[in-house]
N, C-alpha and C positions, 0 to 999 in steps of 0.2 A: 932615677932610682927611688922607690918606694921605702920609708921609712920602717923599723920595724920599730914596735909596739913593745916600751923600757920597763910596764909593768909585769912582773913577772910573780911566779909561785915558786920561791923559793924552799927547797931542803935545807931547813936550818937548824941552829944549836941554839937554844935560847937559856939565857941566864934567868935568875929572877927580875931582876929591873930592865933588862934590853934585849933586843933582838938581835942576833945579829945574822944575813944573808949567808949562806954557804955558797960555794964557787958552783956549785952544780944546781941551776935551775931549771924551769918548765916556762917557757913564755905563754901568755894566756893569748895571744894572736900570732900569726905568722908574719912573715917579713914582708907579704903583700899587700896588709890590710894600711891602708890610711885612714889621719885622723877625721873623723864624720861616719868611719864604717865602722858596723860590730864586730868586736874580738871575735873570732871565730874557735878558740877554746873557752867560752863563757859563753854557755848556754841560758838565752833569758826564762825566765819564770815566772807567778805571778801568783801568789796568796790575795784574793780577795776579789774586787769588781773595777772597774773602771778598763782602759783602755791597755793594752798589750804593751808591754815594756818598750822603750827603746835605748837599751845600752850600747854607747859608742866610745869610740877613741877622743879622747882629747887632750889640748897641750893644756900642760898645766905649769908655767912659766917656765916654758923651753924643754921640759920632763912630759913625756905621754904617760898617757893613764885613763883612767874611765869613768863612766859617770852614766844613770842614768838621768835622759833629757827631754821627757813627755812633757814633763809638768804638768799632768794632772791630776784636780783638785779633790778627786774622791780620797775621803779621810780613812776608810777602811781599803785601802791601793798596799802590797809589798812586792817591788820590784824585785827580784833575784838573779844576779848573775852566777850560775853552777856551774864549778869549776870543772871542767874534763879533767879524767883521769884517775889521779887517789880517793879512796873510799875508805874513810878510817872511823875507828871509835874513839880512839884516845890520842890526843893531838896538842897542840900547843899552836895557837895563829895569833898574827898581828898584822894591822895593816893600819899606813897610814892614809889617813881620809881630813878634808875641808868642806865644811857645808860654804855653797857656793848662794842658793836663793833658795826661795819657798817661802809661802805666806800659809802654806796651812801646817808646814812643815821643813825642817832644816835637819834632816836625820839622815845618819850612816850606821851599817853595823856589820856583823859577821854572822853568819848562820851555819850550824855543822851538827854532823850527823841528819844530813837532806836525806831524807827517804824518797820525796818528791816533793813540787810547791806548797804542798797542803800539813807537811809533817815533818819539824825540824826543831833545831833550838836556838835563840839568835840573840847576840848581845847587841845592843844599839844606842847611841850618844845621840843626845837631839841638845841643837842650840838654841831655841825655842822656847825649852821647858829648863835648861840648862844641869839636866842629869843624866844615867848610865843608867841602863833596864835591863835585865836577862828573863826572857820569855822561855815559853814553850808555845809551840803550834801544832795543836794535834787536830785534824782533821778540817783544819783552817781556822781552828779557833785559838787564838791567841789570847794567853793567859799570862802574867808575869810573875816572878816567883823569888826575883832577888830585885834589888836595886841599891842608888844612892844618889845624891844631889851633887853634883859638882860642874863649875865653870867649862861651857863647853863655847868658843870663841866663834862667831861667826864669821867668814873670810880668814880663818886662820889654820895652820896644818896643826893637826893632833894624832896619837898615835891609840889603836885601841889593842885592845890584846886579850883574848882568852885561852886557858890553859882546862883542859878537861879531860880527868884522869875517872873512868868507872862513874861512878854518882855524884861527883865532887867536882863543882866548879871554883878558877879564880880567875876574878876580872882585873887589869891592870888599865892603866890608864895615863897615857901622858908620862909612860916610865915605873908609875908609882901604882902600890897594891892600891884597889878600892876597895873592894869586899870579894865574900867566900860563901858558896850557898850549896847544899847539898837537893838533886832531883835524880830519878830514876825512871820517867816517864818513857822516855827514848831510848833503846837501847842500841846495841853495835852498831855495825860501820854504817857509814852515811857519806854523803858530797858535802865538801865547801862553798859558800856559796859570799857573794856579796850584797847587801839589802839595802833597799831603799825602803822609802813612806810616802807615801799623797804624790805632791807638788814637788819635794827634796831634789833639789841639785846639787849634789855630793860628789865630788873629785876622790877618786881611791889612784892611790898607791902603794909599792912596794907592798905587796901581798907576799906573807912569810909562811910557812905552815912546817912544822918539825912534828912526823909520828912520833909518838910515843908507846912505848913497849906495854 
């Protein structure tokens, strides 16, 4: 019997400091797919040059989840996995992620309001540079617009999270507020998406996402 795939897109309640799962989810793979094959509710993507994503299943101590696993080294590379299904403006996502390897790069993040690969907005943790970025992507060009410096652990699980109401972002981080940044580049609904960079082997789990009104 074929394992099904434990990462899931949760309908959740979120608190200010935690996430927590609600009993009704969306699996991002069906119960046929095993670990080496691609989620087949995450559709891959790709902001910029180098080679075509490859997001797959993987165990990640005894827990499946995903990860993309090209590694390659083009430094302008964003893998995307889009989530099937919800198209929101205003939302609330968390997902935990471990940068796994990379030498040009050690990065994870969350991207929302996907118009398509070329035009989205995306918060992203690199253990490299060891801080928390929120971009914009308009037409593949990638701009940042908020940030902060903090301990991002390599080989270790962290929790990222943005909440984005109208023009008004907050990034959380490991539980706790980082910072608060107002953009309006992007507007209405959009897909959730999951991102990589370059080389980045990055483990996600527990993918959460709560509409907001």
């Amino acid at each position: 019997m074929r394992k099904a795939l434990m990462l899931v897109l949760g309908l959740a309640v979120m608190g200010d400091a935690a996430t927590a799962l609600a009993a009704e989810t969306i699996a991002l793979s069906s119960e046929w797919n095993e670990v080496g094959e691609q989620p087949d509710r995450c559709a891959p993507g790709l902001t910029g040059g180098g080679q075509k994503p490859k997001w797959v299943i993987v165990d990640t101590d005894g827990k499946l989840g995903i990860a993309e696993t090209s590694a390659d080294t083009t430094d302008y590379r964003f893998p995307l996995c889009i989530v099937d299904g919800l198209s929101l403006s205003d939302l609330d996502v968390s997902v935990r992620f471990r940068p796994v390897a990379g030498k040009v790069d050690q990065a994870g993040g969350i991207a929302v309001r996907v118009k398509d690969a070329r035009n989205y907005y995306v918060v992203r943790a690199n253990a490299l540079e060891d801080n928390v970025r929120l971009y914009t992507v308009i037409d593949g060009d990638r701009r940042q617009f908020a940030g902060a410096n903090v301990k991002v652990a390599s080989q270790k699980w962290h929790t990222l999270r943005l909440r984005v109401v109208g023009d008004r972002f907050a990034v959380f981080f490991d539980g706790s507020p980082l910072f608060e940044a107002t953009e309006r580049r992007i507007g209405g609904p959009g897909r959730v998406a999951l991102w990589s960079k370059a080389d980045s082997v990055t483990q996600f789990v527990d993918l959460a996402i709560d509409p907001l009104p």
